[in-house]
N, C-alpha and C positions, 0 to 999 in steps of 0.2 A: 504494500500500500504506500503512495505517497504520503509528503506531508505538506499541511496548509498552514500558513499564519496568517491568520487576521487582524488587520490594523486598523487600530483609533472606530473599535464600534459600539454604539451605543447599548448596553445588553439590556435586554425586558427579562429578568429573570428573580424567582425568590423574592416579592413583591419589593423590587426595588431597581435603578438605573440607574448605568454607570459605564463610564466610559473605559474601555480596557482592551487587550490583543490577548488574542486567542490562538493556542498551537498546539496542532491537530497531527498526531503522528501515529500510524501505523491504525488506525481507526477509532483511535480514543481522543478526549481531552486532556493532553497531556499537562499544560500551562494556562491558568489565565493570571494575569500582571496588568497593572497602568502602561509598562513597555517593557516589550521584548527584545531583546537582540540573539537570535538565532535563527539559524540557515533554513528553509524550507524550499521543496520541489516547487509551491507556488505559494505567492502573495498576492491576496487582497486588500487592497487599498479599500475600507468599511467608513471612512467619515463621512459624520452625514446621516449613514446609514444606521436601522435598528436591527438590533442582534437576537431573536426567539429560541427558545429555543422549541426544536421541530412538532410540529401539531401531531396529535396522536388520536386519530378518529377513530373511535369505538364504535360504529356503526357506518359499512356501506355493503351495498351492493352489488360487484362488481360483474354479474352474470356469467360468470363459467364454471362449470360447464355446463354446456345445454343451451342457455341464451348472447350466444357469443354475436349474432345480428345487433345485438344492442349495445354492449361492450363486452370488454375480456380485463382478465389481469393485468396485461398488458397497458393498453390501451386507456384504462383507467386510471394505472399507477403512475403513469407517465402525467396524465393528469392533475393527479393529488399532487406528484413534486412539484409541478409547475406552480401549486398553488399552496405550496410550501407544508404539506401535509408529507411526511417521512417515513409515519406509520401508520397501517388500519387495521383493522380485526372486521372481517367480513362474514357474511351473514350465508346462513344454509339453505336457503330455498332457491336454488340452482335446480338445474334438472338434470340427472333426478337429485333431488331432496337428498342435502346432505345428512343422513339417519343410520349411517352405518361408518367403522371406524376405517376401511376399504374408503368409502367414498369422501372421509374425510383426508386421508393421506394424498388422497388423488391431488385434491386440491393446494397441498403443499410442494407435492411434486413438479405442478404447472409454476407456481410462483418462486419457486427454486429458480428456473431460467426465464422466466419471464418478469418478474415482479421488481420496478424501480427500486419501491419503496419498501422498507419491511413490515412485517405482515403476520397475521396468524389467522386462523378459520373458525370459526363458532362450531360448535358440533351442534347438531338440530336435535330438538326433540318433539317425538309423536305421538301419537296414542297407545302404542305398540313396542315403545324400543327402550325402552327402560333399559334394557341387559345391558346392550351397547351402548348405552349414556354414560352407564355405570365404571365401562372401562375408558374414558377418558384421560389422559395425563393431566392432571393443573399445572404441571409444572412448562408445559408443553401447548397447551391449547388455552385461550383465552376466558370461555367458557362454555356454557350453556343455554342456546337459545329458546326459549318458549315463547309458540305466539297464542297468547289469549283471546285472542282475538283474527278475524282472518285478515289474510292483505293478501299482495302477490305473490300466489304462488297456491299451494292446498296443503297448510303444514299446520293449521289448527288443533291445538288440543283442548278440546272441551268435554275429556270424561274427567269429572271430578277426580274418581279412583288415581289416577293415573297423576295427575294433579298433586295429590297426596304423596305419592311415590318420590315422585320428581324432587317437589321443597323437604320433603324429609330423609331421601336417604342421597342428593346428590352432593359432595362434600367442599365442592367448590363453586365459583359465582353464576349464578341464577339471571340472565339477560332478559326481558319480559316485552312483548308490545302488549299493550292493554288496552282493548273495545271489548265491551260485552256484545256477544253478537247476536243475544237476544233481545236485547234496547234495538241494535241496529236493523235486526230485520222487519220487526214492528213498525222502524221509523220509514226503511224503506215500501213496506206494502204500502202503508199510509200516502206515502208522496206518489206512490204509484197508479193506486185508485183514485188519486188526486190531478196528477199531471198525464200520466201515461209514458210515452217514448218524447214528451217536451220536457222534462226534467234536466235543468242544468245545472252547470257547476256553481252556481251560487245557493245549491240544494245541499252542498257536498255536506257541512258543517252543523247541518241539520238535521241529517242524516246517521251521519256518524257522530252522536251528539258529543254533547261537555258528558253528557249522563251515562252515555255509556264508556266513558275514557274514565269517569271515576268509581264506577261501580266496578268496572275490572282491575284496575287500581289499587281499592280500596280492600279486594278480594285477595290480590297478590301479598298486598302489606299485611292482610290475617293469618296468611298462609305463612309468611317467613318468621311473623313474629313467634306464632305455634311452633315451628320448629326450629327456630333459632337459623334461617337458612341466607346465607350472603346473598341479597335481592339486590339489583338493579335495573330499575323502570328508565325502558328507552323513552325517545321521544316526547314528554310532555306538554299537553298543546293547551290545558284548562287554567283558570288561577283557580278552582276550586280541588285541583289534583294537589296543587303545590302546600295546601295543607295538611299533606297526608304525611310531609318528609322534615324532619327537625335539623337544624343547623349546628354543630358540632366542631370543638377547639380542636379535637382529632381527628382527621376525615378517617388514617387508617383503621380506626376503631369502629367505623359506623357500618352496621350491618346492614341497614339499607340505604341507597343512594341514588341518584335519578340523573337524567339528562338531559340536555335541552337543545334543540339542532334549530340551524340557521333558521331555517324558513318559519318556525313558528317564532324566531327572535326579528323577523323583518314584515313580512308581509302580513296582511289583515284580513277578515272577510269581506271589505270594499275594494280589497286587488281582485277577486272575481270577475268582475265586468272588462275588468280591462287583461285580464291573464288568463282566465277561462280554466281550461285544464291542465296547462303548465304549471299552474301551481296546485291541481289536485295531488293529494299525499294522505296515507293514512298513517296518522289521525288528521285529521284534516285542521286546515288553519281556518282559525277561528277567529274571534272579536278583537276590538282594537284592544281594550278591556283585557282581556287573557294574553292578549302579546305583553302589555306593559305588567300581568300578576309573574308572568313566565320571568320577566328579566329583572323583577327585583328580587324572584326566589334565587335567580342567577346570583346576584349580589349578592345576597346575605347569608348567601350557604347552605339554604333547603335543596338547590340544585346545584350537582356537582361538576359535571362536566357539559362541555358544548360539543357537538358533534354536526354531522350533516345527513347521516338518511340518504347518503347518495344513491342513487335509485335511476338508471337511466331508461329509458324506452326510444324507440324511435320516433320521430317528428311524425310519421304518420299514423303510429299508435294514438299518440298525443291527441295527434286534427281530428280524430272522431268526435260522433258524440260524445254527452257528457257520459254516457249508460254504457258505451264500449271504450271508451279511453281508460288505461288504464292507470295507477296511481303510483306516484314516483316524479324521481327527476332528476337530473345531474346538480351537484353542487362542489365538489370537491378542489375545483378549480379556483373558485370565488369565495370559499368559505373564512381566510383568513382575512381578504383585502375585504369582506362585509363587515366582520367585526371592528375594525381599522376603521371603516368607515362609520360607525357606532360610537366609538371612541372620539372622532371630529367631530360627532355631534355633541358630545359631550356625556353620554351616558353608559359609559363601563372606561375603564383605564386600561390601557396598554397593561400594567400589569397583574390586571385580572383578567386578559385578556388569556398572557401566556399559564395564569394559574388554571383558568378553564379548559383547556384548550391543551395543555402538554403536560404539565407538573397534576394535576389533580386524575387524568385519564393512567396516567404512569402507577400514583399512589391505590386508585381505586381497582386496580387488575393487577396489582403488585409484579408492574413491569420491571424485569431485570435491566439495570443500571440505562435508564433511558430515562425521558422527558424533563430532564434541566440540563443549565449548562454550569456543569460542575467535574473537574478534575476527576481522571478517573472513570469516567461515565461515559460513553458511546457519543459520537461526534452528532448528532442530529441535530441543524443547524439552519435557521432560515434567516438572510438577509431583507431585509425590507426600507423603501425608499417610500417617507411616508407623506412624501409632495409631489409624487410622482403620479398625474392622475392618468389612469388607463380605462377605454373604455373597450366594453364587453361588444364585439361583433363577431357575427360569423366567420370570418375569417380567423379568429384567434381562438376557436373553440378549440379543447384537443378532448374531450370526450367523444365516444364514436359516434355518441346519437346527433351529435352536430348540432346539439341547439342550449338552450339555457333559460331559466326564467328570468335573468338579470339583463336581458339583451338589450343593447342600444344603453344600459345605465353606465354613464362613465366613475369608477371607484376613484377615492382620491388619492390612494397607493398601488406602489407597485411590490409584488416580490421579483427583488433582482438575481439571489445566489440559494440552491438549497443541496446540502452537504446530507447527505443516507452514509451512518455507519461510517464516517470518515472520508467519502466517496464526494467530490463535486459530481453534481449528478445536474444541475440546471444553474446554465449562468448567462442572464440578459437575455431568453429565448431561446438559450441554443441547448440541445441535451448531450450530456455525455455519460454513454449507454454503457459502457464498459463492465460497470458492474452493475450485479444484482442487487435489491436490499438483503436482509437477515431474515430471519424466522425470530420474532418473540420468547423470549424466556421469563417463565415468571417464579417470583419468590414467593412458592407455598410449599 
């Protein structure tokens, strides 16, 4: 491995900033100092610039195998660097349904040679596979996903029994989406005898209510408290969920813990009209109301991590009806320079930014020596120019589905440099492929 030193950059790290050089040798952080004087294969000249360290998204979707028409490992992780995301832990409802420990290795053997950024796999759980949940590695696999609720794909578990199994004999973290999908199907007959096939996307949130986001919720937080079981509630989209989760001086202590992803930190249920189904997602975004309960539970530590839900489909998936488009979206690109831009408006800091977003995602999946920047620790490292405004066109999409909910919005940063593992891996637009990310390791 080469080595890098970083000169004169602002670091966002450990709720605090400061100016310092960074040298990066054989894929660790070997030195951080006010100055350095020592030889490196390459120099960056960072003044100016802000120093993250690398975002660690706990939820995306990156469709393979099975839906590789829409994205791939590849293709997505190339992606996430660009948008200064280093590491994900991706989701099992690929096809087929990651539910077997076969079809979980599958998917680490693609990301061996294909995957930018480092990466681990969720193992899926179903109605049926308890045995093979049970032999999961913690040490090895990020965690456990359970959908309570359905989304894309057919991976629903809604036999209580089975339910019971899961939070009480699986030994490590519990991943959740939560709609109750008998709130939902109720909601949807109703709009159906109501509307028919003229049901649109300003139904979505109606549909999939606040009601059923916190009755499955409220179901999951029963289930772990009974059994003492490490719970973490994806996606939070209600202020009425955000009650459910207490704020805590220890995050590594907190046996339940929750998430909060872009789209329910930006858009509203008044972007409808004008976004249509680019912005349908399950749980769906809701009130302005539940955007602004979501982001001070951000702040005060009811919710613990940011993430994105990256979900892509194709543009003509998308253009359908509201009744055949399906739900999802690409985000992975945009996801750091939205928060950046959250921060110029004045409502989160830069350095809750990188607590959300890399130190808190590290702590709550007791990722091995990753998401600060601290001596010692794996080089994951994003540069950012935060006067740099860039705007989102087609032309600079690099997700496959070629499109974006952010389109035509100019961000008022840019990420210029992001370092995977020790690796320049994206610098000013240009990639250098050379190497792969890592596989995750965690301390349980």
């Amino acid at each position: 491995m080469s080595s890098i030193l970083i000169k004169s950059a602002n670091l966002v790290n450990e709720g605090k900033q400061f100016i310092a050089d960074v040298y990066v040798k054989n894929g660790i952080i070997e030195k951080i100092a006010p100055q350095l004087d020592v030889k490196a294969d390459r120099e960056i000249n960072a003044e100016g610039l802000h120093l993250f360290p690398g975002c660690i998204d706990d939820q995306v979707h990156f469709r393979e195998p099975g839906l590789t028409y829409k994205g791939d490992i590849y293709s997505e992780s190339r992606a996430a660097v660009a948008g200064g995301i280093t590491s994900y832990m991706e989701m099992p409802n690929t096809v087929p349904n990651t539910l077997t420990q076969i079809l979980l290795q599958d998917k680490y053997d693609i990301a061996s040679i294909n995957s930018l950024a480092n990466y681990s796999f969720y193992m899926g759980a179903g109605n049926n596979n308890l045995e093979e949940v049970l032999k999961t590695d913690p040490k090895k696999v990020c965690g456990v996903k359970v959908f309570m609720g359905s989304s894309t794909g057919n991976m629903l578990v809604d036999n209580k029994k089975t339910l019971e199994g899961l939070f009480s004999k699986v030994p490590m973290l519990i991943a959740v989406h939560c709609e109750d999908e008998g709130i939902i199907r109720e909601n949807f007959s109703r709009f159906t005898t109501l509307y028919g096939t003229e049901m649109t996307p300003e139904m979505h949130p109606m549909i999939r209510s606040a009601e059923a986001c916190y009755k499955s919720s409220a179901f999951a937080v029963e289930l772990a408290k009974k059994h003492q079981t490490r719970l973490h509630i994806l996606h939070i989209s209600t202020a009425i969920e955000t009650e459910l989760f207490e704020n805590s001086s220890s995050l590594a202590d907190k046996k339940i813990t929750a998430e909060a992803c872009i789209h329910h930190l930006w858009f509203s249920d008044e972007d409808y009209a004008e976004k249509g189904n680019m912005i349908k997602w399950n749980p769906a975004i809701k009130s302005k109301e539940d955007r602004e309960a979501i982001l001070k539970a951000v702040l005060d530590g009811r919710i613990d991590v940011i993430a994105t839900d990256h979900a892509p489909h194709t543009l003509a998936e998308k253009s359908q009806p509201y009744l055949m488009a399906p739900s999802g979206g690409p985000l992975v690109q945009h996801a750091l320079q939205a928060m950046i831009d959250l921060y110029h408006q004045g409502k989160i800091s830069l350095e809750m930014i990188a607590q959300k977003m890399s130190h808190n995602p590290a702590i709550c999946f007791q990722i091995e020596k990753r998401g600060f920047i601290r001596e010692g620790y794996w080089a994951d490292l994003v540069l950012t120019d935060l006067n740099k405004p860039k705007q989102v066109t087609y032309d600079t999409l690099l997700s496959k589905c070629r499109w974006s909910p952010f389109i035509d919005h100019t961000f008022k940063s840019s990420v210029s440099h992001t370092i995977v593992s020790g690796n320049l891996v994206y610098e000013n637009g240009i990639f250098h492929e050379q190497h792969c990310g890592k596989r995750l390791i965690f301390n349980r």
